[in-house]
KEKOL-793974 format. One line per 5 residues: number of its first residue (from 0); their letters; for each residue x, y, z of C-alpha. Coordinates in Angstrom, 1 decimal, decimal comma, always signed. Layout:
% residues N
NUM) a) X:Y:Z ~ ...;
//
This chain:
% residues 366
0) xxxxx) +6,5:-2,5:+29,7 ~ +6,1:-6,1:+28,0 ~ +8,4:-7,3:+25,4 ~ +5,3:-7,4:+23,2 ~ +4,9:-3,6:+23,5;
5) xxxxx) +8,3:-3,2:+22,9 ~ +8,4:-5,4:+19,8 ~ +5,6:-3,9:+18,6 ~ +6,8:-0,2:+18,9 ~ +9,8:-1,3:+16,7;
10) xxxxx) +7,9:-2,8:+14,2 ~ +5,6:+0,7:+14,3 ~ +9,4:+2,6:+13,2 ~ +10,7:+0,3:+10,9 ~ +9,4:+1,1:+7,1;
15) xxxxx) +10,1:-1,2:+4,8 ~ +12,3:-0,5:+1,9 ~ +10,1:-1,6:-1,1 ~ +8,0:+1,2:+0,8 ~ +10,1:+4,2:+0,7;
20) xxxxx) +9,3:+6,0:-2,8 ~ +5,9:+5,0:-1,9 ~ +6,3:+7,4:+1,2 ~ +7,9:+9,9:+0,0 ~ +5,2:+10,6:-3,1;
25) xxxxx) +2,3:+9,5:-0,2 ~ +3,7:+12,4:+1,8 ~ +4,2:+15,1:-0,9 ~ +1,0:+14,3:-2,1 ~ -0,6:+14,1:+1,3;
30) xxxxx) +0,8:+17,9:+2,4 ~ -0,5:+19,5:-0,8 ~ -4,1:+17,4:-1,0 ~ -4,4:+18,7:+3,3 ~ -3,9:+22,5:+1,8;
35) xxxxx) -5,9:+22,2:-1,0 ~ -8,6:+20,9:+1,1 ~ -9,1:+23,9:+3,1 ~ -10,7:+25,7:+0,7 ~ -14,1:+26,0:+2,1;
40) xxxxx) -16,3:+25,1:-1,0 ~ -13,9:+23,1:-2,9 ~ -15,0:+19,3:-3,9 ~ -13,3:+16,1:-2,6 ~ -12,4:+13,2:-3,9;
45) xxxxx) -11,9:+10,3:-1,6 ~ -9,2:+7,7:-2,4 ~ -10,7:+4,4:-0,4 ~ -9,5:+0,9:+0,1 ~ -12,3:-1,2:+1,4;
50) xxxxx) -12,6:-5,0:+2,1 ~ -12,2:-8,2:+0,5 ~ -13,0:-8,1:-3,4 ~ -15,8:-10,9:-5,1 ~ -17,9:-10,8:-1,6;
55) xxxxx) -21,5:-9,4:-0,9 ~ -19,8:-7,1:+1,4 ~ -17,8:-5,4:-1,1 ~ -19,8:-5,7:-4,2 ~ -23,1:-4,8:-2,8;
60) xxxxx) -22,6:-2,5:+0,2 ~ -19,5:-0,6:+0,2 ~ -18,4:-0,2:-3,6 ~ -22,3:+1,3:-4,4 ~ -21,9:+3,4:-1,1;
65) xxxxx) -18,7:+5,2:-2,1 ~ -19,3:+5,3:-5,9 ~ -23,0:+6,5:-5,7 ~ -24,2:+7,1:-2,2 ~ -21,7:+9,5:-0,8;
70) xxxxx) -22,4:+12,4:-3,2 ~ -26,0:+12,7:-3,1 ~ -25,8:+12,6:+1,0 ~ -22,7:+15,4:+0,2 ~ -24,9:+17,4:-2,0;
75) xxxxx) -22,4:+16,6:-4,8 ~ -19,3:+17,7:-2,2 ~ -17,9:+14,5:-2,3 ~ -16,5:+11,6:-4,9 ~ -14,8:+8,7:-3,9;
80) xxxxx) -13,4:+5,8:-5,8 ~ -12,6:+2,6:-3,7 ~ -11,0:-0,9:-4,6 ~ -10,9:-3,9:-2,7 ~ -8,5:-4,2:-0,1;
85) xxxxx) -6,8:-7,8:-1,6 ~ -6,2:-6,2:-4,9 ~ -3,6:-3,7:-6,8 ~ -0,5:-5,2:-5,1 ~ -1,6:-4,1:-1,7;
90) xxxxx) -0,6:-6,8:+1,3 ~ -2,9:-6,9:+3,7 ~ -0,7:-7,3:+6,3 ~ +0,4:-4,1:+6,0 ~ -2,8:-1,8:+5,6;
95) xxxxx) -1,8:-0,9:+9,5 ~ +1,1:+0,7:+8,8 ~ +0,1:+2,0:+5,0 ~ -2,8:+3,8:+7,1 ~ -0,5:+5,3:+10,1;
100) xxxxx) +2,4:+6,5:+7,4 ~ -0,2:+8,1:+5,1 ~ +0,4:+6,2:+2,1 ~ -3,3:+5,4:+2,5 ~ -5,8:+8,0:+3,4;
105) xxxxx) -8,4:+5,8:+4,2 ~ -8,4:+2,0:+4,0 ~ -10,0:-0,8:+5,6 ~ -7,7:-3,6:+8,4 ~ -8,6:-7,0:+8,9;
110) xxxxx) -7,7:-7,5:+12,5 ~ -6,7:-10,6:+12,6 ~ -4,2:-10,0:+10,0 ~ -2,6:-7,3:+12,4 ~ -2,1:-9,8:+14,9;
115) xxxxx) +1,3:-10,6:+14,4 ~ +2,3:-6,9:+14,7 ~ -0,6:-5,6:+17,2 ~ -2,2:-8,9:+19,1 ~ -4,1:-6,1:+21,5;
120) xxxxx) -6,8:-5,3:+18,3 ~ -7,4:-9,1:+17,5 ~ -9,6:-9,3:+21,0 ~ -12,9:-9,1:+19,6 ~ -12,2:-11,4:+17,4;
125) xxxxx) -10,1:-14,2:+18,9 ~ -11,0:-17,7:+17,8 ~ -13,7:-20,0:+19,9 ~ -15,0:-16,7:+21,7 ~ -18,1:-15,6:+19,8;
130) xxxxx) -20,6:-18,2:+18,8 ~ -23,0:-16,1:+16,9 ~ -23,2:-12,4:+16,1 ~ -25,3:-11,4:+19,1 ~ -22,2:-12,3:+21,5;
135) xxxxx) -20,0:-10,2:+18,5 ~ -22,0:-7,3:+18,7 ~ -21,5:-7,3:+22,7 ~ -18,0:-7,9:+22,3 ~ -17,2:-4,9:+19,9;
140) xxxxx) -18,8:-2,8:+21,6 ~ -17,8:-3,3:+24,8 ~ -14,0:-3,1:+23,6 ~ -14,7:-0,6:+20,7 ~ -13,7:+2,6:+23,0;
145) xxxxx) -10,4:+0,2:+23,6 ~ -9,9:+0,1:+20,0 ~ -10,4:+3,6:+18,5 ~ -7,5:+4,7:+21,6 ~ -5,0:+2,5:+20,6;
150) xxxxx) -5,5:+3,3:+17,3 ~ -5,3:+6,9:+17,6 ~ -2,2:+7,0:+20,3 ~ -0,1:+4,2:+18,9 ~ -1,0:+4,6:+15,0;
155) xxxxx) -2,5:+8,2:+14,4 ~ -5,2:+6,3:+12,8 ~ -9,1:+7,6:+13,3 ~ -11,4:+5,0:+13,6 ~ -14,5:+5,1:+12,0;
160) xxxxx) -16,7:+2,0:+11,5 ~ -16,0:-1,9:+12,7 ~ -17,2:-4,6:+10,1 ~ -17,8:-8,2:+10,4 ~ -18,2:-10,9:+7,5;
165) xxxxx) -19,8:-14,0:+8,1 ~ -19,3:-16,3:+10,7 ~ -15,7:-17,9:+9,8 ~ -16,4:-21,8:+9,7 ~ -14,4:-25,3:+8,7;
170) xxxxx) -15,0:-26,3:+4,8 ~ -13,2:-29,8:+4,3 ~ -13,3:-32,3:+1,3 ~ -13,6:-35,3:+3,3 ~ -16,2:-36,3:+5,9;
175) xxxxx) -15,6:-35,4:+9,7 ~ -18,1:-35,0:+12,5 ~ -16,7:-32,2:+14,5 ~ -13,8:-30,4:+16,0 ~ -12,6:-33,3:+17,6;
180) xxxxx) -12,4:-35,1:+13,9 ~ -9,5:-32,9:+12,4 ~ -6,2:-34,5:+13,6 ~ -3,6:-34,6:+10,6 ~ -5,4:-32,5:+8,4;
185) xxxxx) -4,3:-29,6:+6,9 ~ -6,2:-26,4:+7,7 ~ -6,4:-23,2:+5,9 ~ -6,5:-20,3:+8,6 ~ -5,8:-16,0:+8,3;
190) xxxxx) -4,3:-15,4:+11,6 ~ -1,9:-16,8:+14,0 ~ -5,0:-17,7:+17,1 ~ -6,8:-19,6:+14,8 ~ -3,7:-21,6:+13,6;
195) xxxxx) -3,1:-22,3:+17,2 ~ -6,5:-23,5:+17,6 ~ -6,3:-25,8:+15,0 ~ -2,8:-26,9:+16,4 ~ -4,8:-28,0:+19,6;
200) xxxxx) -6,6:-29,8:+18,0 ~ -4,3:-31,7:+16,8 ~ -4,6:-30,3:+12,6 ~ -1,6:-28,8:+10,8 ~ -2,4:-25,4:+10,4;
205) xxxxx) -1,5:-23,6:+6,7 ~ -1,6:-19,9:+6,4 ~ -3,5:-18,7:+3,2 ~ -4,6:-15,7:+1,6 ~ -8,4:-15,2:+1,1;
210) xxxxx) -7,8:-14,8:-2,8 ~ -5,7:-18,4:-2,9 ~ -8,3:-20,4:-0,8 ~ -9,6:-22,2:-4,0 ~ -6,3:-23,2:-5,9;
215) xxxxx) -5,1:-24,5:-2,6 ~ -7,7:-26,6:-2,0 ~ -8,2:-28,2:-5,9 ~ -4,3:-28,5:-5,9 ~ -4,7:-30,3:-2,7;
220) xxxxx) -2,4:-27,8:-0,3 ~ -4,8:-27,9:+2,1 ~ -7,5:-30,6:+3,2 ~ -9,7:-28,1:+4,7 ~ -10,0:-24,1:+5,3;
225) xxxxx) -11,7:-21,8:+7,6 ~ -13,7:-19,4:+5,6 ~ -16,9:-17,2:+6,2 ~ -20,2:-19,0:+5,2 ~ -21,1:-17,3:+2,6;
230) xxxxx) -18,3:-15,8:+1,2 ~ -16,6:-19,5:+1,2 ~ -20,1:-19,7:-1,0 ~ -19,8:-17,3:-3,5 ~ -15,7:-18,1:-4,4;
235) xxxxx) -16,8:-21,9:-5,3 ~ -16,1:-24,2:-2,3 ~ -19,0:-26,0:-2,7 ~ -16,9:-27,0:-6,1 ~ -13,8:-28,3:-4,2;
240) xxxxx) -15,6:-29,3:-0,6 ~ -18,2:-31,7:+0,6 ~ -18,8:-30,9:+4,4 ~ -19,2:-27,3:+6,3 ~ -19,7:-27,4:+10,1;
245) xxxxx) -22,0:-25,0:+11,4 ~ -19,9:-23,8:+14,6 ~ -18,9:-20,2:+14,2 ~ -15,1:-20,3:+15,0 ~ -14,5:-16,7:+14,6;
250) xxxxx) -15,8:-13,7:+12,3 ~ -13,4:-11,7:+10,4 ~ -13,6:-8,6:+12,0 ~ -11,9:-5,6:+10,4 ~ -11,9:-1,9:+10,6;
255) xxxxx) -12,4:+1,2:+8,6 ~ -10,6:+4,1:+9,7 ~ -8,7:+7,0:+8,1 ~ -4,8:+8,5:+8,8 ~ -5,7:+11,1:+11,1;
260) xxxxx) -3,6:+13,9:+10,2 ~ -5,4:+13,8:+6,7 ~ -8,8:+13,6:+8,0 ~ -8,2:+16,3:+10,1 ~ -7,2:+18,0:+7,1;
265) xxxxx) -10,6:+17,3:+5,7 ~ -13,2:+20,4:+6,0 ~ -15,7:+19,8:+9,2 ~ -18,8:+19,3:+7,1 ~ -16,8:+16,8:+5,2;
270) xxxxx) -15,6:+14,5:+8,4 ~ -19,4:+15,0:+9,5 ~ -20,8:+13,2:+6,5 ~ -18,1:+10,9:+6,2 ~ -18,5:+9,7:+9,6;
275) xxxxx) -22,3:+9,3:+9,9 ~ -22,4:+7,9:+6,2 ~ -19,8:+5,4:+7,7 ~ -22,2:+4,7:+10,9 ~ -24,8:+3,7:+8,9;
280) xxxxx) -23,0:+1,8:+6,1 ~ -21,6:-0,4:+9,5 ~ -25,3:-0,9:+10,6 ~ -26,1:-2,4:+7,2 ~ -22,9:-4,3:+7,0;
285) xxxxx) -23,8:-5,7:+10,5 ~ -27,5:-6,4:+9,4 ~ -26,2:-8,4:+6,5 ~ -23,5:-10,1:+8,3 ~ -26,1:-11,8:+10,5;
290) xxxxx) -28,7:-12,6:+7,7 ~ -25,8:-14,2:+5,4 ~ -24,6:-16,1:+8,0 ~ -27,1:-18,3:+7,6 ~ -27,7:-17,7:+3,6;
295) xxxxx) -24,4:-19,0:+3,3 ~ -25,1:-22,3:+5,2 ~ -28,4:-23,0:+3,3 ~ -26,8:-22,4:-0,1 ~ -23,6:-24,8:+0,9;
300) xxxxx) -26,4:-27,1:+1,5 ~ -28,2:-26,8:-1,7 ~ -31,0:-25,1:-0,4 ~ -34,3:-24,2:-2,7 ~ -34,6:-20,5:-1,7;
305) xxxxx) -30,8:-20,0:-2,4 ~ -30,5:-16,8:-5,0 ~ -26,9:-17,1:-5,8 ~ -25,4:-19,5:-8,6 ~ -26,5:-23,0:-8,2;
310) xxxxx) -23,4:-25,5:-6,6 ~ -23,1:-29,0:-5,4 ~ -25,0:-29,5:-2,3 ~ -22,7:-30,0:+0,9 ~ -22,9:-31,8:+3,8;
315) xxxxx) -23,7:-29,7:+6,6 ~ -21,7:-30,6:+10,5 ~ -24,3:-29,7:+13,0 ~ -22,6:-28,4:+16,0 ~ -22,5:-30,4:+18,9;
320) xxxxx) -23,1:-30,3:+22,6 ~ -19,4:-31,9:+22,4 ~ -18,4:-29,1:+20,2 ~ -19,6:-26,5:+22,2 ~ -17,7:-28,1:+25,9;
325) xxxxx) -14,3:-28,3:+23,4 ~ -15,1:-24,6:+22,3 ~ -15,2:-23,2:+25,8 ~ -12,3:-25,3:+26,9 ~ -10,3:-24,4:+23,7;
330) xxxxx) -11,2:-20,8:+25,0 ~ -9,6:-21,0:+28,5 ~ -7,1:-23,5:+27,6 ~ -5,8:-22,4:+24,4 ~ -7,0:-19,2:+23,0;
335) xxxxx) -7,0:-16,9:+26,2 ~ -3,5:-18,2:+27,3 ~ -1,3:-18,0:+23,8 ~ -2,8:-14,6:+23,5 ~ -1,6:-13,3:+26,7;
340) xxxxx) +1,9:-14,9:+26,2 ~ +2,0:-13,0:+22,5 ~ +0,4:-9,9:+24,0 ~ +1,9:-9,3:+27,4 ~ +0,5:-8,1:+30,6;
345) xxxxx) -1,2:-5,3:+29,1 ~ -4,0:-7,6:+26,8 ~ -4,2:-9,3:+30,5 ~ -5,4:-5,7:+31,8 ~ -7,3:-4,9:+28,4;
350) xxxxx) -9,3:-8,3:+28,8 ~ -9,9:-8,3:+32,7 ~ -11,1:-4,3:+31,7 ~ -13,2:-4,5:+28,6 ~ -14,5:-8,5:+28,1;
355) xxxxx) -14,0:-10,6:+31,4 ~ -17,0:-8,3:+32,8 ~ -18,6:-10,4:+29,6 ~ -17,8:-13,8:+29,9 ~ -16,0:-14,0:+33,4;
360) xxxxx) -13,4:-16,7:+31,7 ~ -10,5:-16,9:+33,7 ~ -7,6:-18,3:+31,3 ~ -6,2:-21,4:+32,7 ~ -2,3:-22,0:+32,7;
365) x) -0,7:-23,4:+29,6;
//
């Protein structure tokens, strides 16, 4: 057993203490909703925590799913209320363990955020290995069966829809011409691969929350910040940066599941429209992942046929045929390697199981 395994076990006991009253009303509260529940013809009302608030995503897929969707597909069975998953003093490092404890019924876990505690989910996701969403889609579902087992033995978490926002890409203030242009800067990133990517290349990497992106940069914190296309879009960047490069570094993968011992406290036909509801909300979440992708490009650039609020045109950093050789070497060199040493020799078996039959990339020594 790897010391990651182990590490990560403990980390799975611990609870902590700001987190205890929480618990203990969660758990009350959790016994007596899983009676109530049983009650053949009884409505339910759904408590949800879905993704990031003030993005397309949230605002225009999942809030009007939950709020007005889910109880016409019900027959008026089902309610729900949802909030975004960085607001209401939730951390979203810890939506893993608020979903396996039951303080959360049903929530929503970005998986690079988990990487510290659980590096094994971050694989579909690790930084320099999907250059657009049709190598995404591949990915996820190739490791997807990977994914819904560790979260059900390790978690007692049931896994019921993967989400992707737009591709995550570089926003700086001043000029630069590619990934070989970033040495000194300071670089916003969410997760501990793409801080060691920008670390290879030779930036200073600066962990951030999504909500803290803007003040960071127009305080000057940062020089620069990996964001999705769009989203970086629609909080303002175009305000504080000049230049976007068009390389898809990684994709901000995140998963909505429920703590399983409630769900399966939840009526049959109930966990039957929840989960094909969910199905379908991930298809249009995937559909508009792809499309904004590029919608967020054109309106950094100023585009014409941009609907959202008109910005300062940016600059945008085509990418490369240099880019793309340092992308597959950062892969092999960097990305693969680190991961293993953080993950142990069980992400070795996961990735020669589930993704080398992919991308045959064999990791090259440190």
């Amino acid at each position: 057993m790897s010391g990651r395994t182990c590490g990560s076990a403990a980390a799975r006991r611990s609870l902590p203490a700001r987190l205890a009253g929480i618990l203990l009303a969660a758990t009350v509260g959790l016994a007596g909703s899983a009676f109530a529940q049983q009650a053949a013809a009884d409505p339910v009302k759904l408590q949800i925590i879905g993704g990031l608030a003030g993005v397309t995503q949230f605002n225009k897929i999942e809030q009007p799913f939950w709020e007005t969707e889910i109880g016409p597909l019900s027959q008026g069975r089902i309610s729900a209320t949802i909030r975004p998953l960085d607001a209401g003093g939730l951390r979203t490092q810890e939506m893993l363990q608020l979903l396996r404890l039951g303080v959360v019924s049903f929530g929503t876990v970005l998986l690079s955020v988990t990487a510290g505690d659980e590096p094994e989910l971050s694989a579909v996701d690790l930084p320099a290995l999907n250059p657009d969403v049709v190598t995404l889609r591949r990915t996820v579902g190739a490791y997807r069966p990977h994914l819904e087992t560790v979260l059900r033995d390790r978690y007692d978490i049931q896994l019921l829809g993967v989400y992707a926002y737009p591709a995550q890409v570089l926003f700086c203030v001043k000029p630069f011409t590619g990934l070989d242009d970033l040495v000194g800067r300071r670089i916003r990133t969410s997760s501990v691969a793409q801080s060691e990517l920008m670390t290879a290349l030779g930036a200073v990497p600066v962990s951030i929350p999504f909500a803290d992106i803007m003040p960071s940069l127009r305080d000057n914190v940062v020089d620069c910040a990996i964001t999705g296309t769009l989203s970086g879009y629609e909080i303002g960047l175009p305000d504080v940066t000049s230049y976007v490069h068009a390389m898809a570094l990684s994709w901000g993968v995140s998963i909505f599941a429920a703590n399983r011992p409630y769900w399966e406290s939840l009526p049959a036909d109930v966990r039957e429209t929840v989960r094909s509801g969910v199905l379908t909300l991930e298809e249009r979440i995937w559909s508009q992942t792809e499309a904004d992708t590029q919608r967020g490009l054109a309106c950094n650039a100023g585009a014409a046929d941009c609907s959202g609020k008109a910005r300062k045109p940016m600059t945008i950093v085509p990418t490369s045929p240099e880019d793309e050789v340092r992308r597959r070497k950062l892969l092999t060199d960097v990305v693969l390697p680190r991961w293993f040493t953080r993950c142990g020799r069980e992400c070795e078996r996961t990735w020669d199981t589930y993704l080398k039959p992919l991308f045959g990339t064999e990791p090259h020594a440190p």
